[in-house]
N, C-alpha and C positions, 0 to 999 in steps of 0.2 A: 729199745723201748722209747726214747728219746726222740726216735725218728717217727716211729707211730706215730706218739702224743703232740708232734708240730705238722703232723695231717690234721690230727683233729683237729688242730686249732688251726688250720684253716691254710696251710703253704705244704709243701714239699721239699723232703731236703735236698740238698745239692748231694747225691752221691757220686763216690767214684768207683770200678772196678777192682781198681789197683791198691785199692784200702787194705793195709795189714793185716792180716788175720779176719778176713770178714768176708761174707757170703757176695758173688757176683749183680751184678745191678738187678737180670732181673729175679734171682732167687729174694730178693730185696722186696722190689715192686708186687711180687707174687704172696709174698708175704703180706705185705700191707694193704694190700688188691684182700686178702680174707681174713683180716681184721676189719677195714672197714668195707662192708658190701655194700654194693650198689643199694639204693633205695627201690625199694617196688613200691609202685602208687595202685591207689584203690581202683577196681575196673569198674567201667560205666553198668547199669544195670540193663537187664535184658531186655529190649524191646524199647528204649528210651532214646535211640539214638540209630540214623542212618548211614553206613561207613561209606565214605567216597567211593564212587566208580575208576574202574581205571579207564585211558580213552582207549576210543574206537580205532584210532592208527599202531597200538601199540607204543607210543611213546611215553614217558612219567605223566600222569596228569597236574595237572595247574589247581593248585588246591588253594584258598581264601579262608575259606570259614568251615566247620564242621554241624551237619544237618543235629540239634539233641533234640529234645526235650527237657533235659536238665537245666539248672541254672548254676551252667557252668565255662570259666573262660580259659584261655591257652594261652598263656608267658610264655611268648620265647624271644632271645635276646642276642642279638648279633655283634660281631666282630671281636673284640678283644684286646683293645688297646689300655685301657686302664683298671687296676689291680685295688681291690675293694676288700681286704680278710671280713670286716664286719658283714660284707654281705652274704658271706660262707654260711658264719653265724646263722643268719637269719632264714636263709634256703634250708642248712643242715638241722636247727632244733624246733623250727616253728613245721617242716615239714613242706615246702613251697616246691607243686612241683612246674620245672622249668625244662624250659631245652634249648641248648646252645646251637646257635650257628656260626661257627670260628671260622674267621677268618688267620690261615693255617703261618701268615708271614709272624704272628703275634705267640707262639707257640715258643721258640726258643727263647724268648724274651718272659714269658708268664706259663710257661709248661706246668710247673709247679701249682699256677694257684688253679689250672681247668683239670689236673689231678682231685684237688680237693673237691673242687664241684661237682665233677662225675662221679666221685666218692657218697656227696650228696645227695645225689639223685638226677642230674641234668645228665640229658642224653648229650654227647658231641657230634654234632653235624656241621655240614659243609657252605661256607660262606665264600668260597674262594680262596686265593692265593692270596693275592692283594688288592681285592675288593675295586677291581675293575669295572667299568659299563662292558658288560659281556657282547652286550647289542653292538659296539661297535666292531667287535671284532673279528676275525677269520673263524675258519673252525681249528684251527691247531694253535691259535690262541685261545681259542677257549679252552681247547684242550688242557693246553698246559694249566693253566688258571683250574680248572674242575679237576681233574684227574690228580692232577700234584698236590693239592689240598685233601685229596683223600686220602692219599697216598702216606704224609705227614700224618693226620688224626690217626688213622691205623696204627703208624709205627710207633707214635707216643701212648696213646689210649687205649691199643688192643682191640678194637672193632672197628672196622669199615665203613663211614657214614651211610646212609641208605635213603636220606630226604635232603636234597639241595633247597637254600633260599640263592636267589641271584641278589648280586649288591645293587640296590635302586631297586628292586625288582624289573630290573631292566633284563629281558632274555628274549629271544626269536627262535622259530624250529631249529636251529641250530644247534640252540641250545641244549634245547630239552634233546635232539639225538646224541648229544655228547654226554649232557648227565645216564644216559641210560648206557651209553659205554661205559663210562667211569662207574657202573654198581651201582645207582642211586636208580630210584622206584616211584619217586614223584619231585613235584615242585613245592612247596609250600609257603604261599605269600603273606597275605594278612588282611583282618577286615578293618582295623583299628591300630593307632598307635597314639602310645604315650611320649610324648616327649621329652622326656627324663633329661634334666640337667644342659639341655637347649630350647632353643623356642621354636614354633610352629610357623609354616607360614603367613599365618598372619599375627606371628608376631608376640603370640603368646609364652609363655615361657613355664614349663613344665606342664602343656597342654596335652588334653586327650580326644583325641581327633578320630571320628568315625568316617568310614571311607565311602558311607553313602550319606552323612550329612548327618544323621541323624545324632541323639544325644542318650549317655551311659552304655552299660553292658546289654547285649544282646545273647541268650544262648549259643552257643557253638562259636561268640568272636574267636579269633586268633590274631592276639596281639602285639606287636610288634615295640621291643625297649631295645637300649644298647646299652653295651658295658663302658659307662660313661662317669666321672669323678661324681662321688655323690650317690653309688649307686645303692646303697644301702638303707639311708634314707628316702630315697625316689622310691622304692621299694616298699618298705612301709605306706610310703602316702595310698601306691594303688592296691594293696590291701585294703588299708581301707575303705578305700573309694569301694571293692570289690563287699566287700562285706557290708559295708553300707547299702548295698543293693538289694542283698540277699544271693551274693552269687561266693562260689569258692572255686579257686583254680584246680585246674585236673591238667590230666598226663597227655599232651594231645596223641603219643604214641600210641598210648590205649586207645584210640579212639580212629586209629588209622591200621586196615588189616594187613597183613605178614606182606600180602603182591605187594602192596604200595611202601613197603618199609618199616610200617609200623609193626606192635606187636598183639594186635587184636588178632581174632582168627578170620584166615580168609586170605 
């Protein structure tokens, strides 16, 4: 019980196998896996929203923004280098929903607190190994960098990523032929990004930057933040920026069908 109750609150214990008298690691995890269930988020309504095409070559398509009608935006947050419990808090009781792109070398080091978050409700997806320009590299460097990174999410989180983000969003057909060997179903970039806890290029500092110039939320953005010191409060602020608008975040996976990785139908 002990162990449950410091999920909820937002870590993971360090178990071991070899504990006295005590059930095997993952009799453990399997346990605490149905105590705390994934979150399900609300699905789009019918007729409100266009689901991505997949392309014409067969390869994952190159996704930006999602076509609604709703007024509604898509959190998703990359890499994993810095450990936030209050912003567990705030994804797991205000109901915020998000989706990780982990970057898989920060996993040994913070396994525990992307337990908690996927506990909460964040899908874990694929950011890479160690958050390479993919663009520059062969294809069996990419390889290893995609594939090895799924490979990891898998074996800690129990599902197989199925949407890659590239680091930079830097990627070439290479890419996208690799992500589609490694199991993954599409790309998914961004239309906007928040600059949580760094500055923008010009200089701003906790700036929100639309990637065609324009200003606030747009239906269907897919936004781009990092797991960055600070991330709990950056958090806050873009609720309310978002709520300020009249806009509420949603599930982008609901909004992307089964082909391309998501969990819409289709």
């Amino acid at each position: 019980m002990a162990a449950v109750l410091a999920v909820a609150a937002g870590v993971w214990p360090t178990v071991r196998a070899q504990a006295v008298g005590g059930p095997d690691v993952e009799e453990m995890r399997a346990r605490y896996r149905a105590a705390f269930a994934d979150q399900a988020w609300p699905r789009p309504a019918a007729g409100s929203w266009t689901a991505p095409q997949p392309s014409a070559d067969g390869l994952p398509p190159v996704i930006s923004r999602i076509e609604t009608q709703e007024k509604v935006v898509f959190l998703t947050i990359d890499d994993g280098y810095e450990y936030d419990a209050e912003f567990v808090e705030i994804v797991r009781k205000e109901k915020v929903p998000i989706m990780t792109f982990l970057t898989s070398v920060y996993i040994p080091q913070h396994g525990p607190y992307f337990w908690a978050l996927k506990n909460a409700g964040s899908r874990m997806e694929n950011h890479s190994v160690n958050h390479k320009n993919l663009a520059l590299l062969g294809p069996e460097g990419q390889r290893q960098e995609i594939c090895a990174a799924s490979d990891a999410i898998e074996g800690q989180y129990g599902r197989r990523p199925t949407v890659f983000r590239p680091p930079f969003g830097s990627y070439n057909p290479t890419t996208l032929q690799v992500v589609k060997e490694c199991g993954m179903k599409s790309v998914l970039l961004w239309s906007a990004e928040f600059y949580n806890g760094t500055t923008s290029p010009q200089g701003v500092r906790d700036a929100f930057v639309r990637g065609d110039g324009g200003q606030g939320f747009k239906p269907g953005d897919i936004i781009l933040m990092h797991y960055r010191k600070g991330l709990a409060g950056q958090m806050r602020t873009i609720l309310g920026w978002i709520r300020e608008q009249g806009f509420k975040p949603a599930a982008v996976e609901n909004y992307l069908p089964q082909s391309l990785g998501g969990d819409a139908p289709g």
